[in-house]
N, C-alpha and C positions, 0 to 999 in steps of 0.2 A: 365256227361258221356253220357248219352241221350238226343238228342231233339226231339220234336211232331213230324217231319217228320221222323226220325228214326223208331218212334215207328208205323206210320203209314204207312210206306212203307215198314216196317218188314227186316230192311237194316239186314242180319245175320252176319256179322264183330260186329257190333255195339252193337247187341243185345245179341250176345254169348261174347263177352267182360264185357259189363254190368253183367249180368246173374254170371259170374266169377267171379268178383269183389265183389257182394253182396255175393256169398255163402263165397269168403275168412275171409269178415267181420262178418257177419249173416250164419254161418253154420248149425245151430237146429237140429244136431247130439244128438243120444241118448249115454246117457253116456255108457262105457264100462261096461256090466253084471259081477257083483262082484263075482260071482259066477264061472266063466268062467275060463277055464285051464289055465297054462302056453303058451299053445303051441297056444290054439287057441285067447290069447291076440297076441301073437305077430305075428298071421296068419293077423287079423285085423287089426293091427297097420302097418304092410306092405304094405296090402291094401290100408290103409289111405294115408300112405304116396306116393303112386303109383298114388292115385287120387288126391293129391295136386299137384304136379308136374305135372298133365296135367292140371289141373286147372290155377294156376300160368302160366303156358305159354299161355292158354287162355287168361289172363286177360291183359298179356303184362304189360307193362307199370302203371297201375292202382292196379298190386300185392301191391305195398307200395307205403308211401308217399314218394317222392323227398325228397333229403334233400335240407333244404332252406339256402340259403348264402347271409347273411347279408352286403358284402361287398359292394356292389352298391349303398348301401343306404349313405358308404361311403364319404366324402370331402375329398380334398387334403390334406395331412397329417396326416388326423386321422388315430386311431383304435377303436378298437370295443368299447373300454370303453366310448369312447367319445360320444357313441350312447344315452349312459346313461345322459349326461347332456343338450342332446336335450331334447326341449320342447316335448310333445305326438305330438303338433296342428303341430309342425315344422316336428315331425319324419313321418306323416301319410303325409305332404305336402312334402316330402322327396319321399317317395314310391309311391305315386303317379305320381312325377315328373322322376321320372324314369322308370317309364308302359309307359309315352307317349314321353319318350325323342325322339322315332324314328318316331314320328310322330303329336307333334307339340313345334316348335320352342321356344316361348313363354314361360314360365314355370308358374304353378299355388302359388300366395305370398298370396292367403287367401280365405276362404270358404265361401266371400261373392260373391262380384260383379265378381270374374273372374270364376262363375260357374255359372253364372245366366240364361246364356244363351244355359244351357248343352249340348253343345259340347265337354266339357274336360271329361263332368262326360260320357258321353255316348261311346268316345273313351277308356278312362278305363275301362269300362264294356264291351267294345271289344276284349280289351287287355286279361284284366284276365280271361274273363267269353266269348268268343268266340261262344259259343255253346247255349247262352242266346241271342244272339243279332243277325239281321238280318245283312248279309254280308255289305249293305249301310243303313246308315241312312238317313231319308228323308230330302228333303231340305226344308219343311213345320216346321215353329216349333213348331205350337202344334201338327202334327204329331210325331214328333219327339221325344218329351216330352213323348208321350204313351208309343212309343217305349221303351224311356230309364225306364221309370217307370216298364213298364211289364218286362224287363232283369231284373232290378233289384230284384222283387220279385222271381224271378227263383232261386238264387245264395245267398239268406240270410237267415236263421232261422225266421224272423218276417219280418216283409214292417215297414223302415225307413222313406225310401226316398217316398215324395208326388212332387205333382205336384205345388203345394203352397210352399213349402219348397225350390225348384227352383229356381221358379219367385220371390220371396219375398228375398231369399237370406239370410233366415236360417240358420247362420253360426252354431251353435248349430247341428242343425239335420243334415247339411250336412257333419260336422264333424265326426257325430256320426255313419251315415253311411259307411264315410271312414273307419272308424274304425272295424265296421264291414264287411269290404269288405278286410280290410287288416287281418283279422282273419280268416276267410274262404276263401279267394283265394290271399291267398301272391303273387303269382306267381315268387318265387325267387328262383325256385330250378337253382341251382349252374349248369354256364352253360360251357360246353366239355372242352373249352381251358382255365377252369380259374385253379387257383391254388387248390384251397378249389376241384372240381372235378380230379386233380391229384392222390391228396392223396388219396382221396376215391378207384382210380381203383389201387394204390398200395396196400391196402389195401385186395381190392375184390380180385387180383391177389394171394395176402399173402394166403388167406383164402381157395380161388379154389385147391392152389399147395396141402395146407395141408391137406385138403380133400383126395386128391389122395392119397397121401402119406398113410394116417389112411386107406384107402381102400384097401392097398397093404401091409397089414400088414407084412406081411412075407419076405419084400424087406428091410433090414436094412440098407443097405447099401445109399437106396434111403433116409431115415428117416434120418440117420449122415450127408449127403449131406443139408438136411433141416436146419437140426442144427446150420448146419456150414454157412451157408448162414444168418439163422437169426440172431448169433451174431455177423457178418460182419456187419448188415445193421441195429441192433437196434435200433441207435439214428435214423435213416431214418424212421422208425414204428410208433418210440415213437412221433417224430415228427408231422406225417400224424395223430396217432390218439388223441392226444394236441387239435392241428389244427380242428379235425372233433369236437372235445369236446366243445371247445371253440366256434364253430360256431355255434354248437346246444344251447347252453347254453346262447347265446347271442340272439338268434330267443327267447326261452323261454321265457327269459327276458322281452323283447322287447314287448311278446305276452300277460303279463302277464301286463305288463303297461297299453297297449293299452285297457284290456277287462277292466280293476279298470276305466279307462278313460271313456271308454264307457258306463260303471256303475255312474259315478260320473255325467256325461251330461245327462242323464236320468232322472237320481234323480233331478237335478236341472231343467228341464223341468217338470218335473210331480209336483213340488212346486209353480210352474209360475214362475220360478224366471231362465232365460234362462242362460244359463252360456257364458261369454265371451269367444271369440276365439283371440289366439294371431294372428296378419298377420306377412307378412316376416320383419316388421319394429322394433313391438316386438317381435317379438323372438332374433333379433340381440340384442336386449336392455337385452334379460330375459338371456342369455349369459354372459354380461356385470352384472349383477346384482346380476346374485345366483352363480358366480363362484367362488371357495375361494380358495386362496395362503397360503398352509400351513405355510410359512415362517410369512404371514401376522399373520393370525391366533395367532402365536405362541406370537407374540408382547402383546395381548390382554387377554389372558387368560393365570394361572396359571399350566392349567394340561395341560399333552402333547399330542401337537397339532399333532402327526403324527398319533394319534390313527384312522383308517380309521373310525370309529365307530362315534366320535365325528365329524370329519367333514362330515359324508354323514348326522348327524343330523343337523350340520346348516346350510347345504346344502339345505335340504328339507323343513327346515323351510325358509329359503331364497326364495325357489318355489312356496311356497305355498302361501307366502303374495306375490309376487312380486309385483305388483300393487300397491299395500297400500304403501312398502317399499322404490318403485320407487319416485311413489309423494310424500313420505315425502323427501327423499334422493334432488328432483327438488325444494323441497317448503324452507329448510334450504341453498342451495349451492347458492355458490356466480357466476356471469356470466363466473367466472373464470373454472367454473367446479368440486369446489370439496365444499367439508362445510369448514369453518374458523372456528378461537374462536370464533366471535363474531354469526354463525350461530347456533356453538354448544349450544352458553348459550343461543342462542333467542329459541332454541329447551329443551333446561335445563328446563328455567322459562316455557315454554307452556304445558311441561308436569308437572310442580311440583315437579320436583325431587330435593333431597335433600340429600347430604356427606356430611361429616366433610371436605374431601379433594376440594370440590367444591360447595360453599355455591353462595347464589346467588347474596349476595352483593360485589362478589369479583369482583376488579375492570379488565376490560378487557385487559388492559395493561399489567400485574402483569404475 
């Protein structure tokens, strides 16, 4: 909300904006005296409400958060569900690629070599964090580096991102900083002409009328007018607030992955043990790998396969080894593409497994 030069040129937009914003969040009001009348609570609660309302239109823009709209993060064809069977390393290289679509061609397939030379990370941190970063970036690169290093400490809870983590190509930390850049400044609020912003001002409209309405109590005639109009346009509300629901819910989602993700690449840098990042080669593979055909499913197991319950479990376990499951899935299969009998039993005998229905002297013909 503020930069150095704001605060040092004493810009007053900038400063009575901030100032507003902080008391909406941090107010440090004393509570209402228990002791205090009827009459003169609701002298002070008038009060109160008199000085948020000038507050709030101080604060402009900065009164609440945006709501944020997941739809751009988007492919052709999907919906929101599908957000769910991206990889984190694929979803964070997702939102990424859409902060810089209007501003470079190229798109980023993985947290090493195409950030090395941070120009993507730096333009990100323009994008989202504008108010962190100098209008140009220098064309020196280890100027430049400073640069992006100092933005970034501005716009994150802790310093991620180093200068070694960079040049070296840190897919772990650079990861992990996406990760924390995409939790503190999404930058997805839902923009005027899209749909998701629609509903919202049907909505805001819905809400303004009934206000009035409540405020002209004595108008009944205007109140039945209300009435009559909202059950003309129900399923048009119920619709708009689905829609708002589902979008919220899908960001939460989304936000609640990403912080477990960023928790998990932490942990495994603080063990020495860095954790792998998928590029855009596997992630096409981790797609192909942990996604499951209920109909398949059903072939294979006794209980029923439509229980959503059971396939997000072997979905996840599908996620979770991908790698290991991969190279076994490459190390059994024939050039053909898939595993045979004779893959199956060379995988049979190398684990030791043992049925009545598949012993290991059966012969592979049979």
């Amino acid at each position: 909300l503020l930069t150095p030069v704001e605060i040092s040129t004493g810009t007053p937009v900038h400063m009575v904006e901030f100032l507003a914003s902080m008391f909406l969040k941090y107010p440090l009001l004393d509570d209402v005296d228990p002791g205090m009348d009827e009459e003169e609570r609701l002298e002070k609660r008038a009060q109160l409400e008199q000085l948020l309302c000038v507050i709030e239109a101080e604060a402009g823009a900065s009164a609440a958060d945006a709501l944020q709209d997941p739809t751009p993060l988007l492919h052709g064809g999907e919906d929101f569900q599908a957000l769910a069977m991206v990889s984190n390393e694929q979803l964070l290289l997702r939102w990424a690629n859409v902060q810089l679509s209007h501003m470079r061609a190229k798109p980023i397939e993985n947290f090493g070599s195409d950030l090395q030379d941070g120009e993507a990370i730096g333009r990100l941190l323009s994008t989202v964090a504008p108010e962190a970063m100098p209008e140009d970036l220098s064309e020196d690169p280890e100027e430049r580096l400073d640069q992006i290093i100092s933005g970034a400490s501005r716009c994150a809870d802790f310093d991620l991102l180093s200068m070694n983590a960079i040049l070296e190509g840190q897919s772990d930390m650079l990861a992990a900083f996406f990760a924390q850049l995409f939790l503190l400044r999404p930058n997805l609020a839902a923009r005027k002409d899209s749909l998701l912003a629609m509903h919202m001002r049907l909505l805001e409209d819905l809400c303004t009328e009934a206000l009035q309405v409540l405020d002209n109590d004595g108008d009944s005639s205007r109140a039945m007018g209300m009435c009559l109009m909202l059950d003309e346009r129900w399923s048009e509300f119920t619709l708009a607030i689905q829609s708002l629901q589902t979008a919220s819910n899908t960001m939460q989602a989304m936000n609640d992955r990403v912080r477990a993700f960023l928790g998990d690449v932490l942990a495994h840098r603080a063990y020495g043990k860095p954790k792998q990042m998928l590029d855009a080669k596997e992630a096409r593979e981790f797609l192909f790998y942990t996604s499951v055909s209920i109909e398949q499913l059903s072939l294979h197991i006794q209980e029923d396969a439509g229980d959503n319950a059971m396939l997000s479990n072997v979905e996840g376990l599908l996620r979770k080894h991908f790698r290991l499951l991969r190279d076994v899935f490459r190390h059994y299969s024939s050039m053909a593409g898939g595993i045979t009998l004779e893959g199956i039993m060379k995988l049979y005998q190398d684990c030791k497994l043992r049925t009545r229905d598949l012993a290991p002297h059966h012969d592979l013909d049979d």
